[in-house]
C-alpha positions, -999 to 999 in steps of 0.1 A, spaced: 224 9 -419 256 28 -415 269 46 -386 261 79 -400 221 69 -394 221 68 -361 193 46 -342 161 58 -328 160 46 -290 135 35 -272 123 25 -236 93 4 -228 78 5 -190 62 -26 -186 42 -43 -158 38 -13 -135 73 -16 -122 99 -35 -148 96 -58 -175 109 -88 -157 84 -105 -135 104 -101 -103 109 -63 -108 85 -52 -76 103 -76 -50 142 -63 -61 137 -27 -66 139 0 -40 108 17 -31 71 8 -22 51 -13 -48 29 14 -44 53 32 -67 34 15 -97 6 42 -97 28 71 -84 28 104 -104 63 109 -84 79 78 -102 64 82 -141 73 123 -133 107 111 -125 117 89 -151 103 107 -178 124 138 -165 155 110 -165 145 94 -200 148 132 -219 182 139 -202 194 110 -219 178 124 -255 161 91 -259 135 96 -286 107 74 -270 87 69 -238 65 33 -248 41 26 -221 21 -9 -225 -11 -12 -211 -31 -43 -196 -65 -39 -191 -73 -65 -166 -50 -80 -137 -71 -111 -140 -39 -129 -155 -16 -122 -131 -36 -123 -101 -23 -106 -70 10 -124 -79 24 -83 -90 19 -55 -103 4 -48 -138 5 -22 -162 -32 -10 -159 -37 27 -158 -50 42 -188 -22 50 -210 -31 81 -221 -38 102 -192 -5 87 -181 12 101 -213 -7 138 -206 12 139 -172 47 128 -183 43 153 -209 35 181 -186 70 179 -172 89 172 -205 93 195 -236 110 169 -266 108 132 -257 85 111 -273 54 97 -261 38 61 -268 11 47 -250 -11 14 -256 -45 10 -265 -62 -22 -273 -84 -18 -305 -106 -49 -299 -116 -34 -261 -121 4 -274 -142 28 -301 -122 40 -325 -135 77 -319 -132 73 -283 -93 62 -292 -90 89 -314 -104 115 -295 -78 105 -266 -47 101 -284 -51 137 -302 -61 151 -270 -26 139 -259 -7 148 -290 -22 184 -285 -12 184 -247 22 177 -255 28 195 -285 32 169 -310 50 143 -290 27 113 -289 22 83 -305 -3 54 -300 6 15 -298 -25 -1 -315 -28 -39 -304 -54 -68 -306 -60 -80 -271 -52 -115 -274 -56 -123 -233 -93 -139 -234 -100 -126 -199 -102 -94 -210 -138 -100 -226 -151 -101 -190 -143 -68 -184 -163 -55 -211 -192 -74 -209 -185 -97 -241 -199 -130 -242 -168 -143 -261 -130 -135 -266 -130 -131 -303 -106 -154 -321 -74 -137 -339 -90 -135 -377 -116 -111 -365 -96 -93 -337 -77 -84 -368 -104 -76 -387 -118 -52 -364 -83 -36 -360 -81 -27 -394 -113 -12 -399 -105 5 -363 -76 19 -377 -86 34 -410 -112 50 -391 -92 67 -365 -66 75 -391 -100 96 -408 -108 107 -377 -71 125 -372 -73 141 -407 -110 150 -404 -102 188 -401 -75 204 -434 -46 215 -421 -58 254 -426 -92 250 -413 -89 270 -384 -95 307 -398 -90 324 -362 -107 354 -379 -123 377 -348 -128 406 -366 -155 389 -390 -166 365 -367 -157 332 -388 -138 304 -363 -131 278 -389 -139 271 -423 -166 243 -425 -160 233 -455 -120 223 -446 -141 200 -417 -153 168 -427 -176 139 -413 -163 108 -422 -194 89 -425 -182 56 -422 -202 22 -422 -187 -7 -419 -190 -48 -405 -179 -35 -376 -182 3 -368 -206 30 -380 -189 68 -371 -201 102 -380 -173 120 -373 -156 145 -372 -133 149 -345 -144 178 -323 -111 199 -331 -83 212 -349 -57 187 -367 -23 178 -343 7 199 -349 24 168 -359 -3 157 -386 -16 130 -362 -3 113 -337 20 78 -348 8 46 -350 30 19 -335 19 -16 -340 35 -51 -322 20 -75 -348 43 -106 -355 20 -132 -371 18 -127 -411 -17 -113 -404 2 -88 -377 31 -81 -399 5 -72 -430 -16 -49 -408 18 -33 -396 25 -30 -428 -6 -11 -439 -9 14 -411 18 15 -393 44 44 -388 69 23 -360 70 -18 -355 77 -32 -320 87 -71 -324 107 -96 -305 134 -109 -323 160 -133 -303 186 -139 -333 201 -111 -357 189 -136 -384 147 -134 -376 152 -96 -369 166 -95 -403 138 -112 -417 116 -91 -401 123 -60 -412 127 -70 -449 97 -86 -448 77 -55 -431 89 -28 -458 83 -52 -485 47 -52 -471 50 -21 -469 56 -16 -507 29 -36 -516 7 -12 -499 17 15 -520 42 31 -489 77 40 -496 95 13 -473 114 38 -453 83 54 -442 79 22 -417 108 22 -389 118 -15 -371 126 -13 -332 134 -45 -321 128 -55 -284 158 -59 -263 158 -72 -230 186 -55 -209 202 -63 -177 226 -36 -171 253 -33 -151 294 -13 -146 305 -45 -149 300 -82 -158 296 -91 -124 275 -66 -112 253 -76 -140 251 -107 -132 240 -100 -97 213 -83 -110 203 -110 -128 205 -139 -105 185 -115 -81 152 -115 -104 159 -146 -116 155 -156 -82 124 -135 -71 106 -164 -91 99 -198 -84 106 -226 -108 63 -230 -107 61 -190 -117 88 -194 -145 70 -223 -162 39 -213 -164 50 -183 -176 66 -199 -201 39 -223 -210 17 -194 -219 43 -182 -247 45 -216 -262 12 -238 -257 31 -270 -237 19 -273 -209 42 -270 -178 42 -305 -169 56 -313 -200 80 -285 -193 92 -295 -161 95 -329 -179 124 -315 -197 140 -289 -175 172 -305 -180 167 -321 -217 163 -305 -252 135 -282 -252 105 -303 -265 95 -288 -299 78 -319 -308 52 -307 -282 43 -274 -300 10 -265 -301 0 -252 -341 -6 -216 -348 -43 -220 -350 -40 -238 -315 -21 -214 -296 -45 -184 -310 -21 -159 -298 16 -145 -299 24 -166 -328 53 -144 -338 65 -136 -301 66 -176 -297 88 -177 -331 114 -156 -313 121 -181 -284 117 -208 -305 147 -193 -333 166 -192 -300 163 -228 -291 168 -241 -325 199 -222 -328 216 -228 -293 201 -269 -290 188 -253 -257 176 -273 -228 141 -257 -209 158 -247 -175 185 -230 -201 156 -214 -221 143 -198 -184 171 -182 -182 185 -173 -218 148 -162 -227 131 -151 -199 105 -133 -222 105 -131 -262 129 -102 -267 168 -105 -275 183 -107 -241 216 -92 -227 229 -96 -194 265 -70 -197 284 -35 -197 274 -12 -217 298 -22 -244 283 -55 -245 247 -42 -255 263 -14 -278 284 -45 -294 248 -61 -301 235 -31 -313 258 -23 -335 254 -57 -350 219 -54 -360 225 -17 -371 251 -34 -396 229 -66 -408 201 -39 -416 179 -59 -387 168 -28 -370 165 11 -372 168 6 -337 158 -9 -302 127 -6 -279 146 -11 -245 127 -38 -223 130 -17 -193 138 -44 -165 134 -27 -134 115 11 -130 127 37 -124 164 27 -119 170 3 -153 158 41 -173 188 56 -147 213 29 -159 202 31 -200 207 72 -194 241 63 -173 258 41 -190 242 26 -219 234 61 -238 273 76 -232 286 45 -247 266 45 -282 272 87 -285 311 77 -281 304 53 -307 286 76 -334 258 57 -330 232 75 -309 222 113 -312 234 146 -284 211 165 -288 169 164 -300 170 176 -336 134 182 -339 101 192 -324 76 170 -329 81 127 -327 68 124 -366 100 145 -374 128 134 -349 117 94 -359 127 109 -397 88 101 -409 70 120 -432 48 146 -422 40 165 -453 10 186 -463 -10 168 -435 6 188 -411 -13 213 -392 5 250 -392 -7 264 -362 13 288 -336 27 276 -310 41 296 -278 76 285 -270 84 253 -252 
């Protein structure tokens, strides 16, 4: 990737109120705030000033795994999206939805009833719930195991991909005078039967103005990064080193190929997990801060789930090489295989210790603690080594680590060519530079 392709940007809300752990005890404001209109109003107003292409909002269905420890991610995604898109015209809008925990008509339904709402702006995250507590919110007797979570999520998504395109683009007549609606015959049931699912279909109206609505995928495992492959229009991964990210990616569109896609139909957006600050110093205070709203118990056993050994082991070797030895197998750890990859590419490459890994990798995403310059010096890295067609921003702190990305990260890459002034489309299948084709609906639209 040359400068002249500049990156698609994103920004991921996570955990209610920041991506790292601590967020709720360093920011300003209640921790109310994590189910307040005002903020999501607020920083979706702040995240289009800034021209960033994406809003990515993750979703966790339960609280069961965090406890009353802080705040989770756990309103529905989509009704969140509607709202943020009620006060924005052009940014994007990404929200999760667990396809082992859903209907893929219900999902369908609610993503294009977003997409419409907003005008062509949404996209939806698909992901295989791999937390086992979440069965017990659903009544399941079992968590199923990753093979058929997969499973499911492919038949899941061919069906809500049907579903999207179950009405022609021109089958809305809109012909009053001779009383015909909509042509039946450009509306189609989809009449699928699978293992899994058995839907009817069709979807109860028109086709989005986009198409359909985008399909961003998280996968990392080889079964992840096939299925990504297959359906996907943007990839979300955690990548520590410019070498995995690299691998990544030309793996992904060489999936992608085999699936009969062109590869540039599929865009990468690596994780990055930013600590922001005017200077050095001041981000280092910032760090140390939510470094510090943890205790050494809280870090470990975070870290234990990401990796299988168990924190007693951990603790073991806080101050000796990180024990790889200890590793748990794929089939063992049954989830975030890929995610694990990235911390563990990290610790190969450094020789680091496990208190060092706390703090270099405090999740699985490439971490930057800087200016500005520093994190558009390791963009522009990846840009160059073809790793990325750009970054999903681990938002650490809401709403003010979207105020410093806007501030001071966004000024930095237009100065450098490498991030866009101004929206150059409408809708997010276009401005991402994806295909949309003859299975885009034309349909009038008042003006924004």
């Amino acid at each position: 990737m040359t400068k002249k392709n500049k990156m698609i940007l994103s920004a991921a809300l996570m955990h209610g109120l920041g991506h790292q752990p601590g967020a709720w005890r360093v920011r300003r404001g209640p921790s109310t705030d994590y189910v307040s209109p005002d903020m999501y109003a607020a920083i979706a107003r702040k995240a289009e000033e800034g021209k960033l292409h994406v809003l990515f909002l993750a979703e966790q269905i339960t609280n069961l795994e965090a406890g009353a420890q802080r705040p989770c991610g756990a309103m529905d995604t989509a009704a969140v999206l509607s709202y943020m898109a009620a006060v924005t015209s052009r940014i994007g809008l990404v929200g999760t939805a667990s396809t082992t925990y859903n209907q893929p008509y219900d999902i369908a339904r609610r993503f294009a009833t977003a997409d419409h709402l907003s005008k062509g702006r949404v996209g939806w995250n698909a992901v295989t719930t791999a937390h086992a507590v979440a069965a017990q919110m659903f009544g399941a007797d079992y968590h199923l195991e990753a093979a058929e979570r997969y499973s499911r999520a492919d038949e899941f998504l061919n069906i809500v991909i049907k579903l999207w395109e179950s009405w022609e683009p021109d089958a809305l007549v809109d012909d009053k005078k001779n009383n015909k609606f909509a042509d039946p015959d450009k509306i189609h049931a989809i009449n699928h039967s699978g293992e899994h699912f058995s839907v009817r279909g069709p979807l109860p109206f028109i086709r989005s103005r986009q198409g359909r609505p985008l399909i961003f995928h998280a996968g990392s495992s080889p079964a992840g990064r096939d299925q990504a492959a297959k359906f996907a229009d943007v990839v979300f991964t955690a990548q520590h080193t410019t070498e995995g990210a690299k691998e990544f990616r030309m793996d992904v569109r060489r999936r992608a190929e085999g699936h009969g896609r062109h590869p540039d139909s599929i865009k990468i957006l690596p994780g990055m997990n930013v600590i922001l600050g005017e200077t050095l110093e001041e981000a280092k205070r910032k760090k140390f801060a939510l470094d510090n709203a943890l205790t050494l118990d809280q870090l470990l056993a975070a870290m234990s789930r990401r990796t299988g050994i168990s924190v007693g082991i951990l603790r073991d070797h806080l101050d000796r090489p990180f024990p790889i030895a200890e590793l748990p197998s794929d089939e063992e750890l049954k989830n975030g295989v890929g995610w694990r990859q990235s911390i563990i590419d990290l610790v190969v490459s450094e020789n680091l210790t496990v208190r060092e890994v706390l703090t270099r990798a405090p999740s699985a995403h490439h971490h930057i603690v800087g200016t500005a310059a520093a994190v558009a010096d390791a963009m522009e890295e990846r840009l160059e080594a073809n790793a990325a067609d750009g970054f999903t921003m681990m938002v650490d702190i809401l709403p003010e680590g979207v105020d410093d990305i806007v501030n001071l990260l966004v000024p930095e890459l237009q100065r450098r060519g490498l991030f866009h002034t101004e929206y150059s489309h409408r809708y997010l299948r276009d401005m991402l530079g994806l295909e949309s084709g003859a299975s885009q609906a034309k349909l009038e639209y008042e003006s924004a």
